[in-house]
PQR file with spaces between the fields and no chain letter, atoms N, CA, C, O and H, PARSE charges and radii, in Angstrom:
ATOM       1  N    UNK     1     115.126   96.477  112.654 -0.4000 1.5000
ATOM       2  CA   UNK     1     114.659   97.552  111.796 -0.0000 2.0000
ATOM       3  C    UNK     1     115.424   97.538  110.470  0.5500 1.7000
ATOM       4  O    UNK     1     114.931   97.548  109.342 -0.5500 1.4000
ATOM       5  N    UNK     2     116.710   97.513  110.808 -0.4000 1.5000
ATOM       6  CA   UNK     2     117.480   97.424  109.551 -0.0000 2.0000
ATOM       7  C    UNK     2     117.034   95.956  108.547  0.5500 1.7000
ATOM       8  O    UNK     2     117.116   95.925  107.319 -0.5500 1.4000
ATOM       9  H    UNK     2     117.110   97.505  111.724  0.4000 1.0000
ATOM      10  N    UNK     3     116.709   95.170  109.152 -0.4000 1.5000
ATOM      11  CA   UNK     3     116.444   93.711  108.526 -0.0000 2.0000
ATOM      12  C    UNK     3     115.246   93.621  107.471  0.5500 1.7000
ATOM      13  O    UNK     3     114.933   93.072  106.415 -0.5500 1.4000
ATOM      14  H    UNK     3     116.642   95.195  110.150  0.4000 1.0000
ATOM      15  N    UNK     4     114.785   94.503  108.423 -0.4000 1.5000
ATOM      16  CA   UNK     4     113.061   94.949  107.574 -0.0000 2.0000
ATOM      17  C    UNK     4     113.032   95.929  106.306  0.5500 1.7000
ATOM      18  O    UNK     4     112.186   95.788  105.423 -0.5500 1.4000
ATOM      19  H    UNK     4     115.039   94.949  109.281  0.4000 1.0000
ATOM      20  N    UNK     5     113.856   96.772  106.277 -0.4000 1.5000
ATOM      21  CA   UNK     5     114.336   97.772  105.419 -0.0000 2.0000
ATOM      22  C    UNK     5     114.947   97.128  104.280  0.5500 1.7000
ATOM      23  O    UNK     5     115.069   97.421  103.091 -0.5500 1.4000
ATOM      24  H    UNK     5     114.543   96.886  106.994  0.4000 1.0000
ATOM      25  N    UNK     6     115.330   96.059  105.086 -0.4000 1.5000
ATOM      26  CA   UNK     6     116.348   96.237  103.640 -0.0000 2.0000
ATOM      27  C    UNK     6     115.540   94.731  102.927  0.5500 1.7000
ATOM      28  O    UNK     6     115.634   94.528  101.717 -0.5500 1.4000
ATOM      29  H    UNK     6     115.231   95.821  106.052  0.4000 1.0000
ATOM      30  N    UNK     7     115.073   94.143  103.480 -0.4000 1.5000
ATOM      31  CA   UNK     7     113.853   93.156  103.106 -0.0000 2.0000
ATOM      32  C    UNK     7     112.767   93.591  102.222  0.5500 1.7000
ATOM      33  O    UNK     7     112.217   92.897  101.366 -0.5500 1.4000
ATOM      34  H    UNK     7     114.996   94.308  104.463  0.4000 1.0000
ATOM      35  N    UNK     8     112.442   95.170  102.606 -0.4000 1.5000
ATOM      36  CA   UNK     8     111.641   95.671  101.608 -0.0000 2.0000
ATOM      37  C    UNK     8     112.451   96.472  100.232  0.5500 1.7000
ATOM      38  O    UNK     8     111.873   96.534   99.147 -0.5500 1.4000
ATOM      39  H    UNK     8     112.889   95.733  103.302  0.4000 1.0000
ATOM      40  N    UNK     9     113.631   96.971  100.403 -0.4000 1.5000
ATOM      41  CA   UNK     9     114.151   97.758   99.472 -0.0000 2.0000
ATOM      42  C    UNK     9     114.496   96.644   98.433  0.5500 1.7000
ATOM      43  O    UNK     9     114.451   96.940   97.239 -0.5500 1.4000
ATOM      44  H    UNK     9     114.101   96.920  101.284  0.4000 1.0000
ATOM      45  N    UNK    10     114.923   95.067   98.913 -0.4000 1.5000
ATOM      46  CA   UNK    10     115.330   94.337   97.989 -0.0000 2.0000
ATOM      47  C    UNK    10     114.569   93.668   97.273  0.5500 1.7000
ATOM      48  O    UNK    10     115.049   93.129   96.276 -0.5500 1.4000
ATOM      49  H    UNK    10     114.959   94.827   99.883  0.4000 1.0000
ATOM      50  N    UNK    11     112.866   93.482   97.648 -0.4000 1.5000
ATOM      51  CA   UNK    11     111.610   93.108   97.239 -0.0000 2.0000
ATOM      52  C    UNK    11     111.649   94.252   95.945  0.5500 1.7000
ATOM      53  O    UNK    11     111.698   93.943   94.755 -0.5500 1.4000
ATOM      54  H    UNK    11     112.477   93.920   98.458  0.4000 1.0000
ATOM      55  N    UNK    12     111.614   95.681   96.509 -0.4000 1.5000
ATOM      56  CA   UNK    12     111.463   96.507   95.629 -0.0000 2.0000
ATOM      57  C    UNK    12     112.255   96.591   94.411  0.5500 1.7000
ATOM      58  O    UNK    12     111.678   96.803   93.345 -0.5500 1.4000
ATOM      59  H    UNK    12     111.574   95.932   97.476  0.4000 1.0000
ATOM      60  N    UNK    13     113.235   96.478   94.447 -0.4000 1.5000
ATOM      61  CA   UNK    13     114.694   96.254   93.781 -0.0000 2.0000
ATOM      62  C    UNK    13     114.025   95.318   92.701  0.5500 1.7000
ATOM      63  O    UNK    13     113.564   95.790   91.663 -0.5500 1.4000
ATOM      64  H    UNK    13     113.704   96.305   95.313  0.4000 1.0000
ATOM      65  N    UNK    14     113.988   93.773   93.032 -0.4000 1.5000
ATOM      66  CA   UNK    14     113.840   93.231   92.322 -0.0000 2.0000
ATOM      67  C    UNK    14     112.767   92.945   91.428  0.5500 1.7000
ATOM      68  O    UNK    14     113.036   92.502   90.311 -0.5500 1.4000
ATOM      69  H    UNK    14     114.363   93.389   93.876  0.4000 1.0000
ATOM      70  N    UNK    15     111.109   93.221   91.911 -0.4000 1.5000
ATOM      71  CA   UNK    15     109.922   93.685   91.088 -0.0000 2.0000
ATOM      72  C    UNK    15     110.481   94.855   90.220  0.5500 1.7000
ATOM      73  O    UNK    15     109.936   94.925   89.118 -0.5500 1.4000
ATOM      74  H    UNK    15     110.890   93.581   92.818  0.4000 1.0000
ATOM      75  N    UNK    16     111.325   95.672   90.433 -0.4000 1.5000
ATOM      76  CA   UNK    16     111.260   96.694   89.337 -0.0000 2.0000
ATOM      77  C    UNK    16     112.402   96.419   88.263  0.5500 1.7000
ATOM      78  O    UNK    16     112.509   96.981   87.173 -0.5500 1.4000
ATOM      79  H    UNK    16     111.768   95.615   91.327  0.4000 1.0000
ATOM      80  N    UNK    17     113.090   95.609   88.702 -0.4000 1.5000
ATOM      81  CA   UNK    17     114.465   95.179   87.367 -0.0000 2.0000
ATOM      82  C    UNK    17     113.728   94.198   86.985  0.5500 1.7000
ATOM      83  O    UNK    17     113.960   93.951   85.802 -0.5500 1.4000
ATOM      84  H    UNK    17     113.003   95.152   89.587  0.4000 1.0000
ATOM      85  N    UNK    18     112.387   93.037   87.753 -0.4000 1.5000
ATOM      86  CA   UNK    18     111.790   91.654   86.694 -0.0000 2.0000
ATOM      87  C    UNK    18     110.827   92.902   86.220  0.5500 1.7000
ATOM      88  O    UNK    18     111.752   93.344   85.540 -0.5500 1.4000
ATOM      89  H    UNK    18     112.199   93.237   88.714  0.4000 1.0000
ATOM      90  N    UNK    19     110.073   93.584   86.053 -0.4000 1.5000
ATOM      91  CA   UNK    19     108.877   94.269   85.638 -0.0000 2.0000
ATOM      92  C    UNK    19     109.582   95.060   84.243  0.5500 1.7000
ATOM      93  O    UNK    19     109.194   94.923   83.082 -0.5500 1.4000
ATOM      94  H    UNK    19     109.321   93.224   86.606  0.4000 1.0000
ATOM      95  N    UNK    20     110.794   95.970   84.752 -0.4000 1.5000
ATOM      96  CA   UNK    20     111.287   96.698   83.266 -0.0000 2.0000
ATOM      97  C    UNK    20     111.943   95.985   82.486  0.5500 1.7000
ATOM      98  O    UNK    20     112.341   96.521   81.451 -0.5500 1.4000
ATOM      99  H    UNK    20     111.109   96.081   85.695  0.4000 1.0000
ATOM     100  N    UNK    21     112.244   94.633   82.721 -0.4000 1.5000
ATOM     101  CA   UNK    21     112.800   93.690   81.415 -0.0000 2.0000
ATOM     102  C    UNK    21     111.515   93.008   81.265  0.5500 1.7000
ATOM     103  O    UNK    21     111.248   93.066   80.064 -0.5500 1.4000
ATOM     104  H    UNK    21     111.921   94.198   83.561  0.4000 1.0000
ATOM     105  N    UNK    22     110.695   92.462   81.819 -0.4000 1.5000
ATOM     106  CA   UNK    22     109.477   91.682   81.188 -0.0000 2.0000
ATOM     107  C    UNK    22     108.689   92.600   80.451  0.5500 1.7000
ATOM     108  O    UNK    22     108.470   92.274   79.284 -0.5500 1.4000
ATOM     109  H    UNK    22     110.911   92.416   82.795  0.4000 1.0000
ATOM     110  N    UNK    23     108.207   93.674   80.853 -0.4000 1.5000
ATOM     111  CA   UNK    23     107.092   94.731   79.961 -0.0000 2.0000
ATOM     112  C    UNK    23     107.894   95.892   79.489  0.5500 1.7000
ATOM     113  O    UNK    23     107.406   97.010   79.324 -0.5500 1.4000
ATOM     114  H    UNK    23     108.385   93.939   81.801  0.4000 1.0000
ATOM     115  N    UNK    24     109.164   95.586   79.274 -0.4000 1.5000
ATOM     116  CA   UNK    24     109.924   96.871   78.085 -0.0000 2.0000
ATOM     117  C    UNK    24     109.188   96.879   77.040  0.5500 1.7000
ATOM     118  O    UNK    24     108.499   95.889   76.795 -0.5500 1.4000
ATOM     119  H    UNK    24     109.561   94.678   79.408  0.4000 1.0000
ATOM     120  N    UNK    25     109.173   98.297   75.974 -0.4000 1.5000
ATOM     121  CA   UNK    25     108.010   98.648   75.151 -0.0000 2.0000
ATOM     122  C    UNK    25     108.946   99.400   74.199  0.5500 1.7000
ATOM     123  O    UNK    25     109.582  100.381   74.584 -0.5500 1.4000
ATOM     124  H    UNK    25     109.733   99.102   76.173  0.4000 1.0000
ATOM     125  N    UNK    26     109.024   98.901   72.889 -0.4000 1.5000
ATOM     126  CA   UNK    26     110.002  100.355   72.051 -0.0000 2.0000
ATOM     127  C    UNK    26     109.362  100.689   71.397  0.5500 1.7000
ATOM     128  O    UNK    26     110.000  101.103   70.429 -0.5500 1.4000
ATOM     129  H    UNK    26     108.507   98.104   72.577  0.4000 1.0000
ATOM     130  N    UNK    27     107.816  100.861   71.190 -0.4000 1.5000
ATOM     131  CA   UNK    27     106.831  102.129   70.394 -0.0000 2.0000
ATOM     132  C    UNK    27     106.712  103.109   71.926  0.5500 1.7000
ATOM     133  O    UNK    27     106.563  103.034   73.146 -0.5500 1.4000
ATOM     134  H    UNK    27     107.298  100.525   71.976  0.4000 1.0000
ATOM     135  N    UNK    28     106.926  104.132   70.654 -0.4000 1.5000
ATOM     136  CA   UNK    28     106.700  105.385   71.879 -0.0000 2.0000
ATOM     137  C    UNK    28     105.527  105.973   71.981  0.5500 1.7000
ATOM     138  O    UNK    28     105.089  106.536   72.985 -0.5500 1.4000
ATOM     139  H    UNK    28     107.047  104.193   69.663  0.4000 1.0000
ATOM     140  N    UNK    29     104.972  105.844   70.888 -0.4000 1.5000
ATOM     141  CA   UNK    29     103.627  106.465   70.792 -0.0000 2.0000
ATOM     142  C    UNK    29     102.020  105.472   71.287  0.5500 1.7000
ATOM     143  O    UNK    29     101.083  105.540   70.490 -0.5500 1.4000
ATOM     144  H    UNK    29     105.328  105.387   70.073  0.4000 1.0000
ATOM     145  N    UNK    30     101.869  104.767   72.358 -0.4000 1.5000
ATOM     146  CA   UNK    30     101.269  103.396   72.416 -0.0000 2.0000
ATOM     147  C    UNK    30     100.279  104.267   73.684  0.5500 1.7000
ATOM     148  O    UNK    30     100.828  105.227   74.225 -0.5500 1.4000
ATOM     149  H    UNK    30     102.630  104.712   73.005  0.4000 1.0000
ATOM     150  N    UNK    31      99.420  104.046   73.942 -0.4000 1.5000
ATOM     151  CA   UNK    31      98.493  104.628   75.043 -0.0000 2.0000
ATOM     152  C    UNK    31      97.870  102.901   75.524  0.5500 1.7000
ATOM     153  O    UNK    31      97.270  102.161   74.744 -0.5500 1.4000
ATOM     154  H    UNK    31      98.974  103.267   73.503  0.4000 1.0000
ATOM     155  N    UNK    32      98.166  102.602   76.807 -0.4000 1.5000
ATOM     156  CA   UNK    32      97.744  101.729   77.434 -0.0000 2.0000
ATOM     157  C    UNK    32      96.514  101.593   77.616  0.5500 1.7000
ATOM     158  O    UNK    32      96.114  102.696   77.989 -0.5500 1.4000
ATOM     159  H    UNK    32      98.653  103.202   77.441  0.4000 1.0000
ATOM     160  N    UNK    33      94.980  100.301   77.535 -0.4000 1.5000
ATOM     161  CA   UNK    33      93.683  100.338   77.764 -0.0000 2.0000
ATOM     162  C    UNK    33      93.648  100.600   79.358  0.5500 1.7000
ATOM     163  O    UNK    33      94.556  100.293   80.130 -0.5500 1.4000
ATOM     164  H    UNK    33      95.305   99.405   77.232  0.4000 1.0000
ATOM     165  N    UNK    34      92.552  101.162   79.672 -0.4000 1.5000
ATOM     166  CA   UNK    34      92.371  101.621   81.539 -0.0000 2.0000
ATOM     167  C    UNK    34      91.680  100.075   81.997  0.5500 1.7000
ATOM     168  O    UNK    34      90.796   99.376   81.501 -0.5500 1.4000
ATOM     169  H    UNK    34      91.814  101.411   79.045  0.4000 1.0000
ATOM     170  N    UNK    35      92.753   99.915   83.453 -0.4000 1.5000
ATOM     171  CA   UNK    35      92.806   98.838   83.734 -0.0000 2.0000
ATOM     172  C    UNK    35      91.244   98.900   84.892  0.5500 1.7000
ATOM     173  O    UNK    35      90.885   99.897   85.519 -0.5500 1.4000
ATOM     174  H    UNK    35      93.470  100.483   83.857  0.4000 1.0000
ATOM     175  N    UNK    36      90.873   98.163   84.892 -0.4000 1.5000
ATOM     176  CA   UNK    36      89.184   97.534   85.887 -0.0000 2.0000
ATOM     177  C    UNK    36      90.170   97.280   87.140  0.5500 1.7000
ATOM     178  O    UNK    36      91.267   96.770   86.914 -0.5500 1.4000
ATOM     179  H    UNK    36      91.164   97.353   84.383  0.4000 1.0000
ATOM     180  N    UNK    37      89.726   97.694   88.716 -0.4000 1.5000
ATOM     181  CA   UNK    37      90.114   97.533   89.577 -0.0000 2.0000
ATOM     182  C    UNK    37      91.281   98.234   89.780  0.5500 1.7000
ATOM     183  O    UNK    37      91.730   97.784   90.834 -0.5500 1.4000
ATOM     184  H    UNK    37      88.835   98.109   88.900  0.4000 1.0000
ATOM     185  N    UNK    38      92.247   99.339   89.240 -0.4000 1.5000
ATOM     186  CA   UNK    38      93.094   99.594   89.523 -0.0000 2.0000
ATOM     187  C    UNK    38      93.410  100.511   90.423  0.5500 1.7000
ATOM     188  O    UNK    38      94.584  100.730   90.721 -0.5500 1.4000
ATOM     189  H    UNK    38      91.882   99.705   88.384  0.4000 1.0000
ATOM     190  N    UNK    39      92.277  101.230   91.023 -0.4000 1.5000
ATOM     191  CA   UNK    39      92.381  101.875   92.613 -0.0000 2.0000
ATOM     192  C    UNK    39      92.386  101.226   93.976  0.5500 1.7000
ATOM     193  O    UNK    39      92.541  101.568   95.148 -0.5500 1.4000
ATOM     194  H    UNK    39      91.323  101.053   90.781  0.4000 1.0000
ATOM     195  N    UNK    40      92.082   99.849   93.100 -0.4000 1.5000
ATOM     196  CA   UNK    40      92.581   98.609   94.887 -0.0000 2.0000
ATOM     197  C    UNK    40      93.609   98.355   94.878  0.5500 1.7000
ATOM     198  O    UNK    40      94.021   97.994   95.981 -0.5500 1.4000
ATOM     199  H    UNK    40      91.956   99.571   92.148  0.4000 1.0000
ATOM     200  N    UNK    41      94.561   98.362   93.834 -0.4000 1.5000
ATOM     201  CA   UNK    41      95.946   98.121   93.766 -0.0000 2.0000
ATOM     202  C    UNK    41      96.493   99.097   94.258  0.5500 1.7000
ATOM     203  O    UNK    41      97.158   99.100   95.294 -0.5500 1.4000
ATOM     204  H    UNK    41      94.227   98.655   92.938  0.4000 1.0000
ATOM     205  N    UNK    42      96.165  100.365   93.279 -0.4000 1.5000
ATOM     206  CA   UNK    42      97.030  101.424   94.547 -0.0000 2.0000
ATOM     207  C    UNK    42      97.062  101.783   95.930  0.5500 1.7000
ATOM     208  O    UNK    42      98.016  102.237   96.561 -0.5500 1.4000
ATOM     209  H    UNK    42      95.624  100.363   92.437  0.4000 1.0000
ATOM     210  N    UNK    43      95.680  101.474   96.404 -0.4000 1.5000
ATOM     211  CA   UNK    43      95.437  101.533   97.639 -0.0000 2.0000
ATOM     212  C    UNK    43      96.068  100.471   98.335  0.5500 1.7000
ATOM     213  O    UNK    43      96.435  100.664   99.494 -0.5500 1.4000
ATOM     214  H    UNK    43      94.905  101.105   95.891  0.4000 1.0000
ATOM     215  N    UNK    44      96.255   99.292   97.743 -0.4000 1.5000
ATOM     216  CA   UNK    44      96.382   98.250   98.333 -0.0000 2.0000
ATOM     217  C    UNK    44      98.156   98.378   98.726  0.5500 1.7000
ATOM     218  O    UNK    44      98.504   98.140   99.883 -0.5500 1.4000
ATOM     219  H    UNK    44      95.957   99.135   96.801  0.4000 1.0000
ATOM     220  N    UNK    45      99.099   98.731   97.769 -0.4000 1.5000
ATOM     221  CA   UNK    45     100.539   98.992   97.670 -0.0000 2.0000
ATOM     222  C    UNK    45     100.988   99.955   98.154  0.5500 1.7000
ATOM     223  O    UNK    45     102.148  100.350   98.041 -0.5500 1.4000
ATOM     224  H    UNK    45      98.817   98.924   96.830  0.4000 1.0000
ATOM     225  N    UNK    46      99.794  100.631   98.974 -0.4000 1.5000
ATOM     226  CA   UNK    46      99.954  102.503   99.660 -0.0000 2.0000
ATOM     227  C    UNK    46     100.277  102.189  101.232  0.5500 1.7000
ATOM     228  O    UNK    46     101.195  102.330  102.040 -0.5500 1.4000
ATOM     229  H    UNK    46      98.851  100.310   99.066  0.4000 1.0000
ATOM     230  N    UNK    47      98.486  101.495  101.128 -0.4000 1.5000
ATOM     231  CA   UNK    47      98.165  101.279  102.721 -0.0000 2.0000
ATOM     232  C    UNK    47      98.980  100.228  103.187  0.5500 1.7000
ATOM     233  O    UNK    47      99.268  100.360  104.377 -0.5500 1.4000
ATOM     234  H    UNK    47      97.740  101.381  100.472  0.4000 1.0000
ATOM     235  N    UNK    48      99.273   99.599  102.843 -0.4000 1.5000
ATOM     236  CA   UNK    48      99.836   98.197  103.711 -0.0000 2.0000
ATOM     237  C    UNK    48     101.630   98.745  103.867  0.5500 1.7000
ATOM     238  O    UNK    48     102.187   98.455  104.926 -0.5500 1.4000
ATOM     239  H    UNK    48      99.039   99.492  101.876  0.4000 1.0000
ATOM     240  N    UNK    49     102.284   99.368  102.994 -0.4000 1.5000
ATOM     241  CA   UNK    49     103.516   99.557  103.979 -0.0000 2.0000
ATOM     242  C    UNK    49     103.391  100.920  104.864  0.5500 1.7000
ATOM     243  O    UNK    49     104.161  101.208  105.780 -0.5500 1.4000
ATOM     244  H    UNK    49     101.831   99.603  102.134  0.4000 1.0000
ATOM     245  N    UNK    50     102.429  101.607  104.487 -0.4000 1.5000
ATOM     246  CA   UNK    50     101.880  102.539  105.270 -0.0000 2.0000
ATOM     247  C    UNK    50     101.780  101.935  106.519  0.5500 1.7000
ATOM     248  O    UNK    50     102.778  102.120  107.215 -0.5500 1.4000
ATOM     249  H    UNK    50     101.803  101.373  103.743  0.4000 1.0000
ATOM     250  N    UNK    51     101.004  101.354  106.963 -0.4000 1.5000
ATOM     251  CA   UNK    51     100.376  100.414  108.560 -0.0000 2.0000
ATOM     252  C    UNK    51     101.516   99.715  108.589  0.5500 1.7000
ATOM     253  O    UNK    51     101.803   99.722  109.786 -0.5500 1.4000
ATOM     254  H    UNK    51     100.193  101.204  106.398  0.4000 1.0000
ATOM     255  N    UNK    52     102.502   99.003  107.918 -0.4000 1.5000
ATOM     256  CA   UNK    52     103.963   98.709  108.225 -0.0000 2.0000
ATOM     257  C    UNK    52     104.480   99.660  109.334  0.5500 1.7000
ATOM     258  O    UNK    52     104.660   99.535  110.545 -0.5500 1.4000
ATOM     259  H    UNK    52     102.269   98.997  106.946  0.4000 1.0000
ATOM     260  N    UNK    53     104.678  100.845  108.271 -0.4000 1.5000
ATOM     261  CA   UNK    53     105.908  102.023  108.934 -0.0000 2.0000
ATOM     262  C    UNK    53     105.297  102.484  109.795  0.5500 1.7000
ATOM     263  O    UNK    53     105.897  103.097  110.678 -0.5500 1.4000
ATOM     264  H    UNK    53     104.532  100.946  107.287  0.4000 1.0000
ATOM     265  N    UNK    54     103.849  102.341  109.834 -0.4000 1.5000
ATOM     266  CA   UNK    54     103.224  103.305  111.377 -0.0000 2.0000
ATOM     267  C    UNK    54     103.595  102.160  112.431  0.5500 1.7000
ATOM     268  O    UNK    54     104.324  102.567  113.336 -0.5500 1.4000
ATOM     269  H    UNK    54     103.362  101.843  109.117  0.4000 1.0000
ATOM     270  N    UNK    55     103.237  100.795  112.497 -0.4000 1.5000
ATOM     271  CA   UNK    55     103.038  100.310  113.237 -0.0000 2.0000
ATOM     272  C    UNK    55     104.629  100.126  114.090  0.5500 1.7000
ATOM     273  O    UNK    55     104.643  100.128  115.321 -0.5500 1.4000
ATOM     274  H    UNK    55     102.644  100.464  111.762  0.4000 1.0000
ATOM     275  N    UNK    56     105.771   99.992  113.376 -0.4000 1.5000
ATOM     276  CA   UNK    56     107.334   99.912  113.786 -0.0000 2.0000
ATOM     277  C    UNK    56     107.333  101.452  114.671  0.5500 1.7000
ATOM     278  O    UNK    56     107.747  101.592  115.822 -0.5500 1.4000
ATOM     279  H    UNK    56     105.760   99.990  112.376  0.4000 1.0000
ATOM     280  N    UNK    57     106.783  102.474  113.838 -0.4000 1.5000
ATOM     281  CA   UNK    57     107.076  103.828  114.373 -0.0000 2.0000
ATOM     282  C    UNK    57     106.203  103.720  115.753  0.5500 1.7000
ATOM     283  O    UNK    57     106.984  103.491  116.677 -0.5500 1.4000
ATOM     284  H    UNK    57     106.447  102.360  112.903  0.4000 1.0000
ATOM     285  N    UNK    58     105.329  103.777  116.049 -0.4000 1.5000
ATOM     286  CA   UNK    58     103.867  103.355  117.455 -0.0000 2.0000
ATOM     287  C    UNK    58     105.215  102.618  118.648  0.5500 1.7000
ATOM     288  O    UNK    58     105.612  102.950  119.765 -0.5500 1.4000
ATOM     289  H    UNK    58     104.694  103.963  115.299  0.4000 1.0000
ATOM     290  N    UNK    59     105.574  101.503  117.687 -0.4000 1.5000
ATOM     291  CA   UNK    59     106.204  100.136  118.588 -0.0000 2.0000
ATOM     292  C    UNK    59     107.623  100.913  119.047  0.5500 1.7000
ATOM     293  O    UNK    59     107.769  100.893  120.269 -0.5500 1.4000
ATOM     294  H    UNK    59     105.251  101.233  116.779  0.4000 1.0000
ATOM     295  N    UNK    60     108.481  101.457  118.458 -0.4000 1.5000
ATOM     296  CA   UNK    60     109.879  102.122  118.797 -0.0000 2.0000
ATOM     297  C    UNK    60     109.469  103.309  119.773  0.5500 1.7000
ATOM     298  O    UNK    60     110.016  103.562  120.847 -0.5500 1.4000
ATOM     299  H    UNK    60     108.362  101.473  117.466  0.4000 1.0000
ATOM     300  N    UNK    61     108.356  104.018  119.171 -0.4000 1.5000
ATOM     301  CA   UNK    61     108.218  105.389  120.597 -0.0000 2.0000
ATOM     302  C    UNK    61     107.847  104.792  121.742  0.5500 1.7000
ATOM     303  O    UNK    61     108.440  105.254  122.716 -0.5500 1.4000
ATOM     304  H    UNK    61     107.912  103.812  118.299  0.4000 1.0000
ATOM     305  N    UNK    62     106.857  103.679  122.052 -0.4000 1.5000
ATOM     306  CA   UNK    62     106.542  103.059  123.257 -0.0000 2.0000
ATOM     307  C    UNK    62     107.775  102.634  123.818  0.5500 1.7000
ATOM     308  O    UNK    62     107.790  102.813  125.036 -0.5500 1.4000
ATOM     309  H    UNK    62     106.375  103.303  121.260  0.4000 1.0000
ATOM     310  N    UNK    63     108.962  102.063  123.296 -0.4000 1.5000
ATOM     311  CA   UNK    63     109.838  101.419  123.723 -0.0000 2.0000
ATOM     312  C    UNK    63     110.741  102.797  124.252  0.5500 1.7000
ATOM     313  O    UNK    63     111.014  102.853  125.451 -0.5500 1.4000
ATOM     314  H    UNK    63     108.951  101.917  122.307  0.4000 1.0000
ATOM     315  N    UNK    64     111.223  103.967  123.284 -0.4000 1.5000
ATOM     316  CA   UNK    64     111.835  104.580  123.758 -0.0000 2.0000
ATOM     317  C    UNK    64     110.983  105.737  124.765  0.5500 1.7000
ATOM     318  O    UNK    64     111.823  106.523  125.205 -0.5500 1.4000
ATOM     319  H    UNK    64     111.001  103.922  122.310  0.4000 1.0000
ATOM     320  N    UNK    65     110.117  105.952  125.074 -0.4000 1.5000
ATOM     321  CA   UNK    65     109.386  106.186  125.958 -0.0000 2.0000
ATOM     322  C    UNK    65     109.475  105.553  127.547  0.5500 1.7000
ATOM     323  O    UNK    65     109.761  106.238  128.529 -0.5500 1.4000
ATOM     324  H    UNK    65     109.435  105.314  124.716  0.4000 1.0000
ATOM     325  N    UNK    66     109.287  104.662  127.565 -0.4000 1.5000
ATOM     326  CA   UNK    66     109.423  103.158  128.424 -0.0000 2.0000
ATOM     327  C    UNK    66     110.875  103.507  129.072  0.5500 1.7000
ATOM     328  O    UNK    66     110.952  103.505  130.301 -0.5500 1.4000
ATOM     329  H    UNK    66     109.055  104.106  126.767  0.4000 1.0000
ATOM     330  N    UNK    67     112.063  103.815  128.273 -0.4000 1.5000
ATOM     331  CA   UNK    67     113.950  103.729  128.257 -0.0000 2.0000
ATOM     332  C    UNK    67     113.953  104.697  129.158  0.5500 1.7000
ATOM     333  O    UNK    67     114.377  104.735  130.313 -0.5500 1.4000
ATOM     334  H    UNK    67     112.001  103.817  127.275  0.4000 1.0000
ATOM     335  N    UNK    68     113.234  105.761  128.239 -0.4000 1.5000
ATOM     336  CA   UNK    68     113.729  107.534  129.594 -0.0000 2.0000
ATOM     337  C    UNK    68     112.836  107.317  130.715  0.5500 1.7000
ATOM     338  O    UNK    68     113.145  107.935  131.734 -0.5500 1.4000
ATOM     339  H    UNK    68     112.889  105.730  127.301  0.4000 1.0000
ATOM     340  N    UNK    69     112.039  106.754  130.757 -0.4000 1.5000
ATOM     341  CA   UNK    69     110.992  106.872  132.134 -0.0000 2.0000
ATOM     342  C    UNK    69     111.699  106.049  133.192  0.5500 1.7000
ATOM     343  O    UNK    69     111.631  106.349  134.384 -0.5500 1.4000
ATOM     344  H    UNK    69     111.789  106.252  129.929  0.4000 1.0000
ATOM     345  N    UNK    70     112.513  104.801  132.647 -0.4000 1.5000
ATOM     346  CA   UNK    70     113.029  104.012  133.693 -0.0000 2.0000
ATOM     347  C    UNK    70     111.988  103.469  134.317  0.5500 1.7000
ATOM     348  O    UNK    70     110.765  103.511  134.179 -0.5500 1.4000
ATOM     349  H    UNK    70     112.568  104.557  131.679  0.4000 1.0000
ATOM     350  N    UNK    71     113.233  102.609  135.504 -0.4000 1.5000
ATOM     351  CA   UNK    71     112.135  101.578  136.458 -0.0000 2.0000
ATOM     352  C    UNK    71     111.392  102.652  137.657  0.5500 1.7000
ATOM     353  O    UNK    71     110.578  102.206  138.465 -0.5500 1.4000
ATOM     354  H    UNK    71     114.226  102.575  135.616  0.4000 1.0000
């Protein structure tokens, strides 16, 4: 669990320190064009560690479920 965590925090980590040095911006006043497709991305970056964390969470209660019931 811990392996996985920290596999994702360091993925995260590092897309966001390459992303704010590659697309840093010093006009402040700039309005971005609206991007085509950009509700599959969010969905896409929502749902999938979503069904991650459910699926670890499903897999750990069966197991600790399983522990107190004994043989």
């Amino acid at each position: 669990m811990l392996a996985i965590t920290a596999l994702f925090a360091l993925i995260v980590v590092v897309c966001v320190v390459y992303f704010a040095i590659a697309y840093r911006d010093d006009a402040e006043d700039k309005d971005g064009a609206r991007i085509p497709g950009a509700m599959q991305l969010e969905l896409g970056w929502s749902l999938i560690p979503f069904f991650v964390a459910t699926s670890i969470f499903v897999w750990a209660s069966i197991a600790l479920v399983r522990i107190g019931r004994g043989p």
